[in-house]
C-alpha positions as CSV (number, residue, x, y, z in Angstrom):
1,X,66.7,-127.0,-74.2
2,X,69.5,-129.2,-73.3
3,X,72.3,-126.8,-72.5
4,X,74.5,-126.3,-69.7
5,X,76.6,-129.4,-69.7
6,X,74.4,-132.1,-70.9
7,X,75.1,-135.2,-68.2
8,X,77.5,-137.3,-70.9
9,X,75.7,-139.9,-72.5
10,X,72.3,-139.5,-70.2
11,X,71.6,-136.4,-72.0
12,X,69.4,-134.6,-70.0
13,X,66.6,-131.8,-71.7
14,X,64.0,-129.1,-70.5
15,X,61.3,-129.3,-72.7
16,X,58.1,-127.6,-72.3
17,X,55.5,-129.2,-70.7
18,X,51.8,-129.4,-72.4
19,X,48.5,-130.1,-70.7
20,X,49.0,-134.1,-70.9
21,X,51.7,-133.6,-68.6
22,X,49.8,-132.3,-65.6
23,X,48.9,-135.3,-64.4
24,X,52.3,-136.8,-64.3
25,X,53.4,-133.2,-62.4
26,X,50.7,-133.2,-60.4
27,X,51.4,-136.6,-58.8
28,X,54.7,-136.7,-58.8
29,X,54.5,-133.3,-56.8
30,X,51.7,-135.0,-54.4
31,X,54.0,-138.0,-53.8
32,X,57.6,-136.0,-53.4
33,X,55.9,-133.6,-50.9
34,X,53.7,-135.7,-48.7
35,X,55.9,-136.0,-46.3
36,X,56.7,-132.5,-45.7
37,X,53.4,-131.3,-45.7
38,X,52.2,-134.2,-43.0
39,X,55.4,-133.2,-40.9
40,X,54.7,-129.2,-41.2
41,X,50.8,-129.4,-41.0
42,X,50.0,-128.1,-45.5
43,X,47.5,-129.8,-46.9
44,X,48.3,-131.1,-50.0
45,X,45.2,-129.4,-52.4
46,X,45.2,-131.0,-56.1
47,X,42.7,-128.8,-57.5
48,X,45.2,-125.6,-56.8
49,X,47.9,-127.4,-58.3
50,X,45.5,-127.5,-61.2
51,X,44.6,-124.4,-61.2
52,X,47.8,-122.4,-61.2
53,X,49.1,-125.1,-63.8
54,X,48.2,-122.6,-66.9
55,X,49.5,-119.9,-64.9
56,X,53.1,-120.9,-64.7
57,X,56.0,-121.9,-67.9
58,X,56.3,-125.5,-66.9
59,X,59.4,-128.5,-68.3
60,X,59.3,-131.6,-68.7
61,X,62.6,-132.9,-67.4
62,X,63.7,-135.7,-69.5
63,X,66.9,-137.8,-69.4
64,X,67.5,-140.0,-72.6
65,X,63.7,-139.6,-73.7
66,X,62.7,-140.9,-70.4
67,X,60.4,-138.1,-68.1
68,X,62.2,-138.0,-64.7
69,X,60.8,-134.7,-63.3
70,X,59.7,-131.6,-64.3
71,X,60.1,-127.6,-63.5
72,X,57.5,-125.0,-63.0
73,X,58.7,-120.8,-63.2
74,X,56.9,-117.5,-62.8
75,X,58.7,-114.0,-63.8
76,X,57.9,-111.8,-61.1
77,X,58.9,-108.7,-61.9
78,X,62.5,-108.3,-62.3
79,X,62.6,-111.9,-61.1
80,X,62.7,-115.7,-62.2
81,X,60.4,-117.8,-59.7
82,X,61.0,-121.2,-59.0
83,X,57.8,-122.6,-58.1
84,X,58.7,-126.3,-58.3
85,X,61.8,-128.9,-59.1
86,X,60.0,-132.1,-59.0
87,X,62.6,-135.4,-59.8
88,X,61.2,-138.8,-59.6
89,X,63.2,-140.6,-56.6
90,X,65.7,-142.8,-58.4
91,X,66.9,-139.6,-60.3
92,X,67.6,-137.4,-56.9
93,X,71.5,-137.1,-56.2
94,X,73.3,-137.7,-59.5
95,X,73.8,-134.1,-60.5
96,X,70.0,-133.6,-62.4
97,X,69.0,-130.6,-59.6
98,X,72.2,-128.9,-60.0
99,X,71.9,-129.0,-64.3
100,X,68.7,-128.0,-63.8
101,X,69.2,-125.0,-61.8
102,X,72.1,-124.0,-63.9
103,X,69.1,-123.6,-66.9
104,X,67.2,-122.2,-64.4
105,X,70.1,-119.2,-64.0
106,X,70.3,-119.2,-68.1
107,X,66.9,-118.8,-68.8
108,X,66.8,-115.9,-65.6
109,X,70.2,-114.3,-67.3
110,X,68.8,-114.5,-70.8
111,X,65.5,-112.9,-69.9
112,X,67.1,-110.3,-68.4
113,X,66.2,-111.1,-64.2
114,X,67.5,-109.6,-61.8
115,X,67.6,-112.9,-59.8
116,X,66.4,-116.0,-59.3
117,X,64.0,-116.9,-55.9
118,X,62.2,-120.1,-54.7
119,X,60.7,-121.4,-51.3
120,X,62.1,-125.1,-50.0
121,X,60.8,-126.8,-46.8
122,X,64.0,-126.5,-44.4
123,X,64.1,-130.6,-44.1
124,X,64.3,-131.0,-47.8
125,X,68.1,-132.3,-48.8
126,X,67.3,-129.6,-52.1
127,X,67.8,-126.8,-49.1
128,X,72.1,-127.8,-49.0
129,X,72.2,-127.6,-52.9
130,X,70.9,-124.0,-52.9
131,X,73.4,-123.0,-50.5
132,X,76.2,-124.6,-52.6
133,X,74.9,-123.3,-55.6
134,X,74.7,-119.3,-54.2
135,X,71.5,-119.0,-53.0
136,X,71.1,-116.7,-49.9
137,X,68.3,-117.4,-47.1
138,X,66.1,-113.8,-47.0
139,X,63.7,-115.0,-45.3
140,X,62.2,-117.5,-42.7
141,X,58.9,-119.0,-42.0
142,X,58.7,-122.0,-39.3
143,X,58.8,-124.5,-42.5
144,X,60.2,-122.8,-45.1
145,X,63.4,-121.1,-46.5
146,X,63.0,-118.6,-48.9
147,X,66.0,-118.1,-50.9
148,X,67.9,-115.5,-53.7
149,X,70.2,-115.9,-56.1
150,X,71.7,-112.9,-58.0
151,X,71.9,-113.8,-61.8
152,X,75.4,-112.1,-61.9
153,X,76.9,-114.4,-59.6
């Protein structure tokens, strides 16, 4: 997939992710959220990382051939889950969250959802680009937002 405005000439592409790319997700998802499960008190749990890996669609987020992240979704019910955005550091801030989340509301709109939800820690910067983007806060825990978009919007 390399739809809604591929980034000029770093063409950026969602492709689906296989099993040799759980390792790669599973670090990089250790590493991005260390610091926001030491700060909030999670422990980080590899093996049920693992073991909801089958469970979910997952991406490989690519720019120019090169893997930079990847993407993990549920449909749940008449809605599209976000269960992670995961960007390799020197990628975060140039525009790759926001194309990815416009895929996110194309794949949710094409499927026929209702809407699009997720959960981000309330310190992560990923929180703002939500809000920009038209996702509502629903609900509160002490670390987390959890946040809606309708597809319609």
């Amino acid at each position: 997939m390399a739809s809604p405005g591929d980034m000029q000439d770093n063409i950026l592409r969602l492709l689906p992710a296989t099993n040799e790319d759980l390792a790669f997700a599973r670090e990089l998802t250790r590493v991005n959220m260390r610091d926001y499960y030491l700060r909030y008190g999670f422990v980080w749990q590899p093996e049920a990382f693992d073991a909801e890996w089958p469970k979910r669609e997952s991406y490989r987020v690519e720019r120019a051939g090169t893997v930079i992240g990847f993407l993990g979704l549920t449909i749940e019910g008449s809605y599209l889950y976000v269960r992670d955005v995961q960007l390799i550091e020197a990628y975060r801030g140039a525009g790759v969250g926001r194309w990815i989340m416009t895929c996110v509301a194309e794949m949710a709109s094409n499927r026929g959802c209702a809407s699009v939800r997720l959960k981000v820690f309330k310190s992560n910067p990923a929180a703002q680009l939500y809000l920009r983007l038209g996702y509502l806060k629903v609900r509160e825990e002490p670390a987390l937002f959890w946040m809606e978009r309708a597809v319609d919007q």
